[in-house]
Structures are given as C-alpha cells and as structure tokens.
Chimera marker file (.cmm) of the C-alpha trace (Angstrom):
<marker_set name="trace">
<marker id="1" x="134.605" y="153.704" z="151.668" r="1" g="1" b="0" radius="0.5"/>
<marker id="2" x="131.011" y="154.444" z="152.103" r="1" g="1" b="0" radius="0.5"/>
<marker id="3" x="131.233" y="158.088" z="150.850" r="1" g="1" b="0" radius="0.5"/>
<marker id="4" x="132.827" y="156.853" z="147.912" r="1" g="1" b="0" radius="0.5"/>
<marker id="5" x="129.962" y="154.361" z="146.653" r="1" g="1" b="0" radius="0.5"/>
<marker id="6" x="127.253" y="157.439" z="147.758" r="1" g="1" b="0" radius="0.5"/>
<marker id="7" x="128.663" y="159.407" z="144.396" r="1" g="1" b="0" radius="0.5"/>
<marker id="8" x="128.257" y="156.272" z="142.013" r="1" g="1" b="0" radius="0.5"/>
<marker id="9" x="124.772" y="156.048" z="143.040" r="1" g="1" b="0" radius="0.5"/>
<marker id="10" x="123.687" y="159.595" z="142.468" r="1" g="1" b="0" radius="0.5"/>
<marker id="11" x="125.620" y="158.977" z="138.911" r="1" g="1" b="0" radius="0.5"/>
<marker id="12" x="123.847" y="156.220" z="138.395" r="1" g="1" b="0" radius="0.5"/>
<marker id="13" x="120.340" y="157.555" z="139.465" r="1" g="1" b="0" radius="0.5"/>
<marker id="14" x="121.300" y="160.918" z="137.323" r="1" g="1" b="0" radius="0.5"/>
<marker id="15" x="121.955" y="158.161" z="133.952" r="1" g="1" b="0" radius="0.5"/>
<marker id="16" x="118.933" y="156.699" z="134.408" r="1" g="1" b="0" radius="0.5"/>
<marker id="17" x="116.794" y="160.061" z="134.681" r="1" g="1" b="0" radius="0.5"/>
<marker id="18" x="118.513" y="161.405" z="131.661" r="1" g="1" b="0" radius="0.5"/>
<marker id="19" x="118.046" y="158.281" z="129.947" r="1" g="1" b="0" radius="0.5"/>
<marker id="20" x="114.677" y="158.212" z="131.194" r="1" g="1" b="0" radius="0.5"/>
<marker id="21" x="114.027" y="162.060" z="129.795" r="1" g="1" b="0" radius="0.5"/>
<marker id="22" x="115.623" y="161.275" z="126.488" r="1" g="1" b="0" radius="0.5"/>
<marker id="23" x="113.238" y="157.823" z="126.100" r="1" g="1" b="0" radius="0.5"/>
<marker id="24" x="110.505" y="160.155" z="126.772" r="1" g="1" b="0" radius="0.5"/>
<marker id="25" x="111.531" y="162.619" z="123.953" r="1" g="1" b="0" radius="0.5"/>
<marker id="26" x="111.785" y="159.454" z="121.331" r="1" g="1" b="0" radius="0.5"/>
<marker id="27" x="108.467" y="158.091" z="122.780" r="1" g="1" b="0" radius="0.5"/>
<marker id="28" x="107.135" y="161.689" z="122.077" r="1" g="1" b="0" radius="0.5"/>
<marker id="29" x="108.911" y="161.939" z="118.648" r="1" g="1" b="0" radius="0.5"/>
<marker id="30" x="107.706" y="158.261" z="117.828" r="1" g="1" b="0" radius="0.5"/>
<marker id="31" x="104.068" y="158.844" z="119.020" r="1" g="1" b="0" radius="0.5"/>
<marker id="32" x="104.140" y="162.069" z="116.609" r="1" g="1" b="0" radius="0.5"/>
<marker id="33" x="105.645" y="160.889" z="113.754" r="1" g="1" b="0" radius="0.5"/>
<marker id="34" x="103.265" y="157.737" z="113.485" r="1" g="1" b="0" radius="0.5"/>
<marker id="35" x="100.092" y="160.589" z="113.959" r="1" g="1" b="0" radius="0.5"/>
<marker id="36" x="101.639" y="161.982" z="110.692" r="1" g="1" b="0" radius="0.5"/>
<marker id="37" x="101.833" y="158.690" z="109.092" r="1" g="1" b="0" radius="0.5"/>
<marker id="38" x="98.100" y="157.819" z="109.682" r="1" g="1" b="0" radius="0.5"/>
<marker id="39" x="97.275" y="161.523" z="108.748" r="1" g="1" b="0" radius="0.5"/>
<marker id="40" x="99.289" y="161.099" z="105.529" r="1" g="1" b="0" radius="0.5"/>
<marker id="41" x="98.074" y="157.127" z="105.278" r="1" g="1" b="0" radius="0.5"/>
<marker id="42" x="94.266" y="158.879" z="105.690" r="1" g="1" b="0" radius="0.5"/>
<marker id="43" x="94.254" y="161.552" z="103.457" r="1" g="1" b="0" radius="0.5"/>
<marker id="44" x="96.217" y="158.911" z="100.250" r="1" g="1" b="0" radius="0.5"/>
<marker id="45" x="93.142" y="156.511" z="101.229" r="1" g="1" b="0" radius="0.5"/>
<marker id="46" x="90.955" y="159.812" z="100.075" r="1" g="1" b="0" radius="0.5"/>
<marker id="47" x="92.553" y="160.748" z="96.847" r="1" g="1" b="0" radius="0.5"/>
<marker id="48" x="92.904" y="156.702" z="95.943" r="1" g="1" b="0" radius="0.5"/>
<marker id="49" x="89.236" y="156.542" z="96.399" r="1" g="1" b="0" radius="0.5"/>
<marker id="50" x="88.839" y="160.314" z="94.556" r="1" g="1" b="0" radius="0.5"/>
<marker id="51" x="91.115" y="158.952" z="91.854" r="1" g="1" b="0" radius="0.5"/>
<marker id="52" x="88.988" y="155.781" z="91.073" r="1" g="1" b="0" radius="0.5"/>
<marker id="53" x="85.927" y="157.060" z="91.271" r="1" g="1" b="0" radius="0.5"/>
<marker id="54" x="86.935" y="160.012" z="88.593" r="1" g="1" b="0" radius="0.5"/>
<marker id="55" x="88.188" y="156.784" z="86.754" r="1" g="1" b="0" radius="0.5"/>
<marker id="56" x="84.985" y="154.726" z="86.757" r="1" g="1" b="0" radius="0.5"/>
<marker id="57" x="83.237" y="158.092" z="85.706" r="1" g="1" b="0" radius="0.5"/>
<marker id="58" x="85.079" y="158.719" z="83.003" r="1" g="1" b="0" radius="0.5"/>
<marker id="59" x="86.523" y="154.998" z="81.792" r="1" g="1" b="0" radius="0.5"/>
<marker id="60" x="84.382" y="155.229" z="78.836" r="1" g="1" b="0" radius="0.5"/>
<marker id="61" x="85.495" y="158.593" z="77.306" r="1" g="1" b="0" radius="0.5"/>
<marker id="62" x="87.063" y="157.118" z="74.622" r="1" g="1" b="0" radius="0.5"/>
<marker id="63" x="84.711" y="154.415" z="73.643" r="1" g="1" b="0" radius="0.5"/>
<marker id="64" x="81.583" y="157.298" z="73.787" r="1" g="1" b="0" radius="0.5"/>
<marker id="65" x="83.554" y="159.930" z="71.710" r="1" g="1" b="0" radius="0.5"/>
<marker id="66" x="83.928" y="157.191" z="69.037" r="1" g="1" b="0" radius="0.5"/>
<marker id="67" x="80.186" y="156.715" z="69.022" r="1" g="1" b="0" radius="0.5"/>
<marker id="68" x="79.335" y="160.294" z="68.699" r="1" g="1" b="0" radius="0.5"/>
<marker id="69" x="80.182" y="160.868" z="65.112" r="1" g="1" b="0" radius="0.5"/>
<marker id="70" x="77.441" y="157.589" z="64.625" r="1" g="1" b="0" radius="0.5"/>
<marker id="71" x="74.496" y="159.354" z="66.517" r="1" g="1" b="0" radius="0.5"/>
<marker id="72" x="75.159" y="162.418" z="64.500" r="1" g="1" b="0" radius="0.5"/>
<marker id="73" x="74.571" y="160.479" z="61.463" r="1" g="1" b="0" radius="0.5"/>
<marker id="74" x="71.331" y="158.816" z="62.809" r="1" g="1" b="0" radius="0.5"/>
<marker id="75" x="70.414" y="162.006" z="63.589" r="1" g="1" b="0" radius="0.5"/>
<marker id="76" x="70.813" y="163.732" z="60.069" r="1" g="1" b="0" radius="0.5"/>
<marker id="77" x="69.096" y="160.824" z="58.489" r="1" g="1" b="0" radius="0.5"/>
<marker id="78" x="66.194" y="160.996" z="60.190" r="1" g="1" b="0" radius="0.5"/>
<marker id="79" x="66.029" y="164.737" z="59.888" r="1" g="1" b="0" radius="0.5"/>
<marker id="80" x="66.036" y="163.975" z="56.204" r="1" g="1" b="0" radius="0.5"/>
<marker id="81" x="64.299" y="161.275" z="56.575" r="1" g="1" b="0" radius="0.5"/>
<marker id="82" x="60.977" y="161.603" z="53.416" r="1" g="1" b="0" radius="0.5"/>
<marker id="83" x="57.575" y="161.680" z="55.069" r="1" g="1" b="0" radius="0.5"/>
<marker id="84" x="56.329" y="158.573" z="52.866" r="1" g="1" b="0" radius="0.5"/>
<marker id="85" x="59.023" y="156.757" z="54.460" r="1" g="1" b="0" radius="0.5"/>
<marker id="86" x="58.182" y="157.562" z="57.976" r="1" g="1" b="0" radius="0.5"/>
<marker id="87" x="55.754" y="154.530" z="58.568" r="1" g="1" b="0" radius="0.5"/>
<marker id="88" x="57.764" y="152.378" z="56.584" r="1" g="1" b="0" radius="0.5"/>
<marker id="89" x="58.550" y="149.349" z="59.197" r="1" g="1" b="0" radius="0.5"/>
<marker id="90" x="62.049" y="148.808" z="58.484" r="1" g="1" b="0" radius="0.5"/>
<marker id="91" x="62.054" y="152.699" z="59.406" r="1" g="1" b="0" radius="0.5"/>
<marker id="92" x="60.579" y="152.226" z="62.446" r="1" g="1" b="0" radius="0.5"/>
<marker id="93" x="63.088" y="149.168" z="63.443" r="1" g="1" b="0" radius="0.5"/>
<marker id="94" x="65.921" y="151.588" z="62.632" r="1" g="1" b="0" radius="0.5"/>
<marker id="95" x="64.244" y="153.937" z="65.073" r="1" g="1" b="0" radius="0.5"/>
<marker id="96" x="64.030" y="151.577" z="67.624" r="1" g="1" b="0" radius="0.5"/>
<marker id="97" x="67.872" y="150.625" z="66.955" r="1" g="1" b="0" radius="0.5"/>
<marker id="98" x="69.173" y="154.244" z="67.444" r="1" g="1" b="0" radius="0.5"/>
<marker id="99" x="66.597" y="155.217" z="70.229" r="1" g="1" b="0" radius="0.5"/>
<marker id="100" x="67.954" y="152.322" z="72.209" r="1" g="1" b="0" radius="0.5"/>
<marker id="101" x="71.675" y="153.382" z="71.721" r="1" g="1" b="0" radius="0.5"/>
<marker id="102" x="70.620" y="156.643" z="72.756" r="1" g="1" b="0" radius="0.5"/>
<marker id="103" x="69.158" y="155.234" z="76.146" r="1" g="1" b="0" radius="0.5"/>
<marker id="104" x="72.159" y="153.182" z="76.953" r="1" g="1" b="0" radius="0.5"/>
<marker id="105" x="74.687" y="156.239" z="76.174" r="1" g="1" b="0" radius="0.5"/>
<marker id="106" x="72.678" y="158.211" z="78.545" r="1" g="1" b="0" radius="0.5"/>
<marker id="107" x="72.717" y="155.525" z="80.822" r="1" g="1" b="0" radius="0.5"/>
<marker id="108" x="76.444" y="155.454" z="80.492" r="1" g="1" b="0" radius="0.5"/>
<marker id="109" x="76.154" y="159.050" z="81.931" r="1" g="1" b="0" radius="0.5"/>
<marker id="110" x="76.780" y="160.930" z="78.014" r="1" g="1" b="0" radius="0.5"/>
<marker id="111" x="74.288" y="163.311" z="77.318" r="1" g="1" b="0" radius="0.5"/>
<marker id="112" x="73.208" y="166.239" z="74.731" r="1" g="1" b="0" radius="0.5"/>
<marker id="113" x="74.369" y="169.702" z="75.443" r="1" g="1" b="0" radius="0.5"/>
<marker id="114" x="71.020" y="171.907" z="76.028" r="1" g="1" b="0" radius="0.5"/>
<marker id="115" x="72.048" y="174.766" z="73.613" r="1" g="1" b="0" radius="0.5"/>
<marker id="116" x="69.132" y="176.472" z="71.771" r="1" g="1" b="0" radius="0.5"/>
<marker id="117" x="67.933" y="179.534" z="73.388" r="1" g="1" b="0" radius="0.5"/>
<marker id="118" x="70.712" y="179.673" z="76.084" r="1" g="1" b="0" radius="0.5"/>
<marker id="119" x="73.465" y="182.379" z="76.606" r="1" g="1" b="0" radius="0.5"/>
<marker id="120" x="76.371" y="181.611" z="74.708" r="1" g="1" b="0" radius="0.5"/>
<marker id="121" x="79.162" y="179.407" z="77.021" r="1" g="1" b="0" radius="0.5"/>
<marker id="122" x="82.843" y="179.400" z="75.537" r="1" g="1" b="0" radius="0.5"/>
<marker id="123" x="82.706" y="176.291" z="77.462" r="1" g="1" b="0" radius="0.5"/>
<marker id="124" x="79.895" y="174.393" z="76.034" r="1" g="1" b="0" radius="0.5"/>
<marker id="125" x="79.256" y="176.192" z="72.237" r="1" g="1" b="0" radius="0.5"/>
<marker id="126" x="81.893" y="176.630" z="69.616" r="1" g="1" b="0" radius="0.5"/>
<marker id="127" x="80.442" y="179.853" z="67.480" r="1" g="1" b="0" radius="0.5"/>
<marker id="128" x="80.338" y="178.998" z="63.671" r="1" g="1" b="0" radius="0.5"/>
<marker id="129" x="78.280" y="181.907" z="62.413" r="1" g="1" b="0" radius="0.5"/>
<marker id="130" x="76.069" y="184.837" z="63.804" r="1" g="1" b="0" radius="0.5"/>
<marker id="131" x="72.638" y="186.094" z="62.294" r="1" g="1" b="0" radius="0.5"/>
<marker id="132" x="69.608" y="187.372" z="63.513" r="1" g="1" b="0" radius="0.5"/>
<marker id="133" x="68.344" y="186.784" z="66.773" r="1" g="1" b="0" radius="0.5"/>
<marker id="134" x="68.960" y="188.109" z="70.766" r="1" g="1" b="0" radius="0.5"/>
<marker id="135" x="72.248" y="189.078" z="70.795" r="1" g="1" b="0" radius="0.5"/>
<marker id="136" x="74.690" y="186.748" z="72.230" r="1" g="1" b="0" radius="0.5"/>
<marker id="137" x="71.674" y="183.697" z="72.420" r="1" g="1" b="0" radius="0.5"/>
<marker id="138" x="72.301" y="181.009" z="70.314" r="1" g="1" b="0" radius="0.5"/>
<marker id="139" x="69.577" y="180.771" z="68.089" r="1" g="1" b="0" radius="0.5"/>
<marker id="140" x="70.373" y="177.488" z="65.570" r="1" g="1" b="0" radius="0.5"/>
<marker id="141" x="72.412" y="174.514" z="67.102" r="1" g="1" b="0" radius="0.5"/>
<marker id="142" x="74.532" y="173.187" z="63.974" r="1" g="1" b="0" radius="0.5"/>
<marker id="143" x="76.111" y="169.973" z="65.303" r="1" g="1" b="0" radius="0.5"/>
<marker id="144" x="74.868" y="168.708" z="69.167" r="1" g="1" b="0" radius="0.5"/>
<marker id="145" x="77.437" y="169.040" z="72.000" r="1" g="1" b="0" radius="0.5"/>
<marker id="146" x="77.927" y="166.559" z="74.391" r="1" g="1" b="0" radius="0.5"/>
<marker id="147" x="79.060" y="166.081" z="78.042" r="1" g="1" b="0" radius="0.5"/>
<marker id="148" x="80.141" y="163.169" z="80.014" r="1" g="1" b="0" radius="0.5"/>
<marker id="149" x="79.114" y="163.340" z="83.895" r="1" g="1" b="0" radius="0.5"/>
<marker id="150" x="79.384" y="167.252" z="83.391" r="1" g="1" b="0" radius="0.5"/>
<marker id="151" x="82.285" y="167.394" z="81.686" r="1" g="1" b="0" radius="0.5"/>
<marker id="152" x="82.335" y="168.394" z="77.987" r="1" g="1" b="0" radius="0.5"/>
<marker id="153" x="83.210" y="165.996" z="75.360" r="1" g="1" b="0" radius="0.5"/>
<marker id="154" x="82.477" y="168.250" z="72.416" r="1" g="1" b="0" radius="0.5"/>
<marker id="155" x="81.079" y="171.946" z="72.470" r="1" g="1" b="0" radius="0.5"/>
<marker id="156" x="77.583" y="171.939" z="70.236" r="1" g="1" b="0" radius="0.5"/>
<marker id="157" x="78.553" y="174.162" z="67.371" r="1" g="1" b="0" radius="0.5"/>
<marker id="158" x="76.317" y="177.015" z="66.854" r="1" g="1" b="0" radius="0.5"/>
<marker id="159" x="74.728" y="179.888" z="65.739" r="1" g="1" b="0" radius="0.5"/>
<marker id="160" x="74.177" y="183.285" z="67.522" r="1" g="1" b="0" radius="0.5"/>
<marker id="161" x="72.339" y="185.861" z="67.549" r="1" g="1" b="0" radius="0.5"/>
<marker id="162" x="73.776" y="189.193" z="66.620" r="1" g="1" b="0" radius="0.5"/>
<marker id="163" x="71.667" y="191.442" z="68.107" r="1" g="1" b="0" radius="0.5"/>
<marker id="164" x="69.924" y="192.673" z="64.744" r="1" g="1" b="0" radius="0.5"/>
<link id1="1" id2="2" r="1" g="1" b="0" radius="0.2"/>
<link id1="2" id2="3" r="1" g="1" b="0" radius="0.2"/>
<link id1="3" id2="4" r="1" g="1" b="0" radius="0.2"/>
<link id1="4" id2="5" r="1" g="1" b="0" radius="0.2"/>
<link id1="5" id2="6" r="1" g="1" b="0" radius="0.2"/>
<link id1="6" id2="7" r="1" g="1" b="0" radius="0.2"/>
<link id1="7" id2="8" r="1" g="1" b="0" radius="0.2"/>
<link id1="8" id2="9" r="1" g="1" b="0" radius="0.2"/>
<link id1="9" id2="10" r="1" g="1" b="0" radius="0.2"/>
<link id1="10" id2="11" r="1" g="1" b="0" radius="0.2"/>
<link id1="11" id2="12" r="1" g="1" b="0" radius="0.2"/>
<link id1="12" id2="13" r="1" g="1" b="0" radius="0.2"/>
<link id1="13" id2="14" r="1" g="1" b="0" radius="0.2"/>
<link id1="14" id2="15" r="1" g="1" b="0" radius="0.2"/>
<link id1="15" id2="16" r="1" g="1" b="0" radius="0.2"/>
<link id1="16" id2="17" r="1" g="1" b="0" radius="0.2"/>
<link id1="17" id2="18" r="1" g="1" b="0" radius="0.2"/>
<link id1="18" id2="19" r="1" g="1" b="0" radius="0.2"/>
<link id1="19" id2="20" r="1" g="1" b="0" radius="0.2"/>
<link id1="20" id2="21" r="1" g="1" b="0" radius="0.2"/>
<link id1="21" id2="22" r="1" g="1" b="0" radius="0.2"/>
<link id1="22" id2="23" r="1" g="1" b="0" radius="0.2"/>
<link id1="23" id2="24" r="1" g="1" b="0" radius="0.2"/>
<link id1="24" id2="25" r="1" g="1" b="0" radius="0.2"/>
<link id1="25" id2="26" r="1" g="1" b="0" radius="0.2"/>
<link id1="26" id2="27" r="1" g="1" b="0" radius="0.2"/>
<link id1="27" id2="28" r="1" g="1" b="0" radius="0.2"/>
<link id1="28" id2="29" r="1" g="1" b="0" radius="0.2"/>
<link id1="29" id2="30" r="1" g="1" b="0" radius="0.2"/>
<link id1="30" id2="31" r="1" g="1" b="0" radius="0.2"/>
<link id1="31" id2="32" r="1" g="1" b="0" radius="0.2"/>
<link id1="32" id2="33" r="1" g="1" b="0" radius="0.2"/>
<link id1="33" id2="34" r="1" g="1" b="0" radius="0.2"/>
<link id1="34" id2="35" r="1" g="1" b="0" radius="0.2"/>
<link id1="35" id2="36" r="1" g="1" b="0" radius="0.2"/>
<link id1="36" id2="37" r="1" g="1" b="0" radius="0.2"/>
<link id1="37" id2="38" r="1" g="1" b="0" radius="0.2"/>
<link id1="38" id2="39" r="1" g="1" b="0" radius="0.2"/>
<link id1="39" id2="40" r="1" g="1" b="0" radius="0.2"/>
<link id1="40" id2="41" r="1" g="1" b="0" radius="0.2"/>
<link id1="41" id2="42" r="1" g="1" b="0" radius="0.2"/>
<link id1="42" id2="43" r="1" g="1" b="0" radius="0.2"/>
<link id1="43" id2="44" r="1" g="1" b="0" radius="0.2"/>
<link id1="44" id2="45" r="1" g="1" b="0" radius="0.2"/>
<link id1="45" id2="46" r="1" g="1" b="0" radius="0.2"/>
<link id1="46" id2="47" r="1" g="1" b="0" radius="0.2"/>
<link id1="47" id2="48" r="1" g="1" b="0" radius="0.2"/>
<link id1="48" id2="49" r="1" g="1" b="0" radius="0.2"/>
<link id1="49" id2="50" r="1" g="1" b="0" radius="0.2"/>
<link id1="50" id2="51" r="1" g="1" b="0" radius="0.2"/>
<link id1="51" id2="52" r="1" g="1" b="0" radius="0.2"/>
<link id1="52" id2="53" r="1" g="1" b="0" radius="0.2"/>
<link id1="53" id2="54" r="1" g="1" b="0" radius="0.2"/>
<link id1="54" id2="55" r="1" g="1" b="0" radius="0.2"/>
<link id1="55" id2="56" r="1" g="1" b="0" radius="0.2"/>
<link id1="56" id2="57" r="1" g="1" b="0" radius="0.2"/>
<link id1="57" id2="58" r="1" g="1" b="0" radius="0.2"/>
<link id1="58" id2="59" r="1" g="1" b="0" radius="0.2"/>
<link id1="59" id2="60" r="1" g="1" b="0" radius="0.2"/>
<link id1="60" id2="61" r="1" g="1" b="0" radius="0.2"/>
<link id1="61" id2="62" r="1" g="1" b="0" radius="0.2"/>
<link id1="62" id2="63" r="1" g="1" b="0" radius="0.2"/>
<link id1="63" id2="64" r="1" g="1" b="0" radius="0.2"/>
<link id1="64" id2="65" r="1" g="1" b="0" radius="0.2"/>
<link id1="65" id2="66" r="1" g="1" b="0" radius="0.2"/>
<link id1="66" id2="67" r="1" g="1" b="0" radius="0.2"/>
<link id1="67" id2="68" r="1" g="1" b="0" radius="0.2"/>
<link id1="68" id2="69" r="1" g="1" b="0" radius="0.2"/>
<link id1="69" id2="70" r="1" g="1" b="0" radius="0.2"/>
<link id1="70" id2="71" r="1" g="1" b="0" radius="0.2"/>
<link id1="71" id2="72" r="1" g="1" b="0" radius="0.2"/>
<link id1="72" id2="73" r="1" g="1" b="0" radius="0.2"/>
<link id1="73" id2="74" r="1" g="1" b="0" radius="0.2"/>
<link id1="74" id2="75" r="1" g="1" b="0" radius="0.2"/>
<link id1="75" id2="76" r="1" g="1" b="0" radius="0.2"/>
<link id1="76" id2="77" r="1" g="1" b="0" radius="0.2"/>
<link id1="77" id2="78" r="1" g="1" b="0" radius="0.2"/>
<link id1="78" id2="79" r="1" g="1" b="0" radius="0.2"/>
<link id1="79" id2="80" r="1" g="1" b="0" radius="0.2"/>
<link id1="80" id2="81" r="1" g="1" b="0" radius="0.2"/>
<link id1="81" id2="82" r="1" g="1" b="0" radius="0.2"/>
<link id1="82" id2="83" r="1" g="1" b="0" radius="0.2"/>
<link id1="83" id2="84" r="1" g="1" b="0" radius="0.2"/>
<link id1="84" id2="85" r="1" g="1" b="0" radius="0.2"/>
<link id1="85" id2="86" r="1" g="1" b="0" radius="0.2"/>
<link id1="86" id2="87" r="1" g="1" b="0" radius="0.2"/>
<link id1="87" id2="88" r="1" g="1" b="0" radius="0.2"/>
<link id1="88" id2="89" r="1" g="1" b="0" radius="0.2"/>
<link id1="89" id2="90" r="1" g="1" b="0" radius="0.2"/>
<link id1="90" id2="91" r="1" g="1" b="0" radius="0.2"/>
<link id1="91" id2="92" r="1" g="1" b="0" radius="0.2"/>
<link id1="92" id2="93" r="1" g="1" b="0" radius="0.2"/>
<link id1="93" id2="94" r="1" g="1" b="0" radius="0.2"/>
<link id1="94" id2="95" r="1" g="1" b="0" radius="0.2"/>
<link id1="95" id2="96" r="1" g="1" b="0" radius="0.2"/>
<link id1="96" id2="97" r="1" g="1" b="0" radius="0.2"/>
<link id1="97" id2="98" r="1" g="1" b="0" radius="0.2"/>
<link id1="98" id2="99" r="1" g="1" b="0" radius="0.2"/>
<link id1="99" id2="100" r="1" g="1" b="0" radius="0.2"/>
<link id1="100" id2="101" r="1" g="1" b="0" radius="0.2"/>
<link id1="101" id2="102" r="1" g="1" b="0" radius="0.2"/>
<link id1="102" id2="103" r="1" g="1" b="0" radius="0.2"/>
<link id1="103" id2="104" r="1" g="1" b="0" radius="0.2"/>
<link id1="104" id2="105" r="1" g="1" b="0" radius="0.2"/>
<link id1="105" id2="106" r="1" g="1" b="0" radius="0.2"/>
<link id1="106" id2="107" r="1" g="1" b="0" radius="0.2"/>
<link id1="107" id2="108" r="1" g="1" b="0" radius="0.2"/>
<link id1="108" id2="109" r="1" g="1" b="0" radius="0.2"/>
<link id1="109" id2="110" r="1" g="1" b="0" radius="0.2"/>
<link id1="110" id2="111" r="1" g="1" b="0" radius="0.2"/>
<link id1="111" id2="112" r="1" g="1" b="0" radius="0.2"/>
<link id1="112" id2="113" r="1" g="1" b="0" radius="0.2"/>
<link id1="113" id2="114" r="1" g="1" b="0" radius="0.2"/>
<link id1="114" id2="115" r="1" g="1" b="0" radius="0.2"/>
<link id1="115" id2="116" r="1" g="1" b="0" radius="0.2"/>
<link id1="116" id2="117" r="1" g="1" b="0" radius="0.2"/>
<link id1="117" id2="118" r="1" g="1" b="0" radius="0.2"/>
<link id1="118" id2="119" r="1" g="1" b="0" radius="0.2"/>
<link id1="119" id2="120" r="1" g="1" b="0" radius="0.2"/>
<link id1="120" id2="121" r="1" g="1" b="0" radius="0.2"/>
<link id1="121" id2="122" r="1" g="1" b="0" radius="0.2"/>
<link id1="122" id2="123" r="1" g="1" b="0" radius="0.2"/>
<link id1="123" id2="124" r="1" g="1" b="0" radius="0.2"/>
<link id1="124" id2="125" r="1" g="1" b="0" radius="0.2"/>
<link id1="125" id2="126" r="1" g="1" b="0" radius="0.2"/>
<link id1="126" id2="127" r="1" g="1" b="0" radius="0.2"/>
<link id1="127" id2="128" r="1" g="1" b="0" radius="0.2"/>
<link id1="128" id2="129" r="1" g="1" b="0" radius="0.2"/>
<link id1="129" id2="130" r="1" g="1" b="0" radius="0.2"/>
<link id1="130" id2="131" r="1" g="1" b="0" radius="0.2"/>
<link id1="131" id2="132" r="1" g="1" b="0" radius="0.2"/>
<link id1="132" id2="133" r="1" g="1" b="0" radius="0.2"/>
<link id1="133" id2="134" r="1" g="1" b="0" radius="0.2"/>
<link id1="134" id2="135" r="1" g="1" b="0" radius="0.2"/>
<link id1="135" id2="136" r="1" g="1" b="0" radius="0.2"/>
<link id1="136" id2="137" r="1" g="1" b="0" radius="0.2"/>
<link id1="137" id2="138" r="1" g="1" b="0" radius="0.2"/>
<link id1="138" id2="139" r="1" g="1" b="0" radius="0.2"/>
<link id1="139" id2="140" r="1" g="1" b="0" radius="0.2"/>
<link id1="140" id2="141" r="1" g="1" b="0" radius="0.2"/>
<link id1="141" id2="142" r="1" g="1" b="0" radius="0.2"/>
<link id1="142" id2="143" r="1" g="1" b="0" radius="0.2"/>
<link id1="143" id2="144" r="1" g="1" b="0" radius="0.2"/>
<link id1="144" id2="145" r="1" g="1" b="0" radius="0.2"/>
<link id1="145" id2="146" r="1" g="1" b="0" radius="0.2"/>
<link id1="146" id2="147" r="1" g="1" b="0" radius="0.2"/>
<link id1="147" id2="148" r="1" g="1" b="0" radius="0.2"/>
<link id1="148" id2="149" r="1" g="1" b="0" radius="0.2"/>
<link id1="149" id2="150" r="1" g="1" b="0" radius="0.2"/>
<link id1="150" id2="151" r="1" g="1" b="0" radius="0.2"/>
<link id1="151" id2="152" r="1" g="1" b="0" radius="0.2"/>
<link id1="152" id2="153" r="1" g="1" b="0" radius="0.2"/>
<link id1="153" id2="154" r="1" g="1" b="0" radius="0.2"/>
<link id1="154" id2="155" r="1" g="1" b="0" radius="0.2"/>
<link id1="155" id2="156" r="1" g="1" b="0" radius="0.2"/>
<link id1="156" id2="157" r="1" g="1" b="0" radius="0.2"/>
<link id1="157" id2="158" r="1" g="1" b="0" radius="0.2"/>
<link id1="158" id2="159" r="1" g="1" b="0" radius="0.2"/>
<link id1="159" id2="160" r="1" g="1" b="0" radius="0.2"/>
<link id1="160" id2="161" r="1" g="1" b="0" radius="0.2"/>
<link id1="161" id2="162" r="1" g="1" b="0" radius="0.2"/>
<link id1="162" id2="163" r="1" g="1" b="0" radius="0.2"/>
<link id1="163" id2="164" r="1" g="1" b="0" radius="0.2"/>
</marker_set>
C-alpha cells in the first residue's frame, strides 16, 4: 500500500512545481505589463503637461488677433499724425494710451515681425509688390506682421526688392 501513496506524492509535488512555474510566468507577465503601464502613465503625464503649457501660451490668440487691426490704426494715425499737433496734450495722453497697450500685448508674449531689411520669409512676409532695392530684401513693410511666442499670427505684408 505504501508504493501506491509514493506515486500520489510525486503527482502532487509535480502540480505544485508546474503550478509554481506557471505563477512565476503570470508574476513575470504581471510585473511587465504594470512597467508598461507606468511607462505609458509617464510619458501621458508629459504630453498633458506639453499640451497645457502650449495652451497657456497660446490661450490668448484669439483675443490678440482681435486687437491687431486696433494697433494698426493707432499706428497710421500717428504716422499721419500733423506736426502742430504733436505737442498737443490730449495727443500726448493718446500716446500714452496706445504705448501702454503696446507694453501689455508684448507682455502677453505678441510682438512685431522684424521685417525691413531682412531676406524675404514665405513664413513671416506676404509679398504685395516689388521695386527697387536688393533683390529678394524687403525694402518697405506695408502692414506690420505679428507673432505670438514665435508663432505667426499674421505675415507683415511687404515690399521687395527686385534686384534693379
């Protein structure tokens, strides 16, 4: 009867190795699959932070392309502005006005593209006529460009040389 119980032992210690081995594999499996997960978990934690950043940089797109068509007209009126009017106080508090807004849209990270005299940039200049000057230079900005953080609102439309 002895011999007989000898064989359910061995069966027994051969179940629990194999279930032993195949624990093993799932611990394995398990231990691998939750590296992924906190790789995966990691890298989403990046992009979220990428993503919000890019979205505080550029939350007030809109609100600054609005404005731009009003610091283009400032800016023609005091181009045209007549020199007996230049003292004038009510002038100068105008001044003041649109030299502040200025500040606080460059604060705001918006700022004038730096055209005149550069190499033309399909990126940054929109060509509206060529005349004389260095060719491919523009030589007259039009209308000011603007960027936002480095990216560009509206290309400053220009004129280029042509080389004659």
């Amino acid at each position: 009867m002895e011999a007989h119980k000898k064989p359910q032992a061995d069966d027994k210690k051969d179940d629990a190795a194999a279930k032993v081995a195949e624990l093993e594999e799932k611990v394995k499996q398990l231990t691998d699959l939750a590296g992924r997960a906190q790789a995966e978990l990691q890298n989403a934690k990046i992009r979220m932070e990428k993503d919000a950043t890019d979205i505080r940089k550029f939350a007030s797109e809109m609100f600054l392309m609005k404005l731009i068509p009003t610091i283009d007209n400032f800016q023609r009126a005091f181009s045209h502005l007549p020199d007996d009017l230049k003292s004038h106080d009510w002038v100068k508090g105008i001044s003041a006005i649109e030299q502040d807004l200025m500040k606080q849209v460059t604060d705001a990270g918006l700022k004038p593209i730096d055209a005149l005299g550069q190499k033309v940039d399909a990126n940054k200049h929109e060509i509206l006529i060529d005349g004389p000057g260095e060719k491919d230079t523009v030589v007259e900005v039009l209308e000011n460009g603007y960027e936002l953080n480095g990216k560009v609102l509206r290309p400053a439309k220009v004129k280029v040389g042509s080389g004659n």
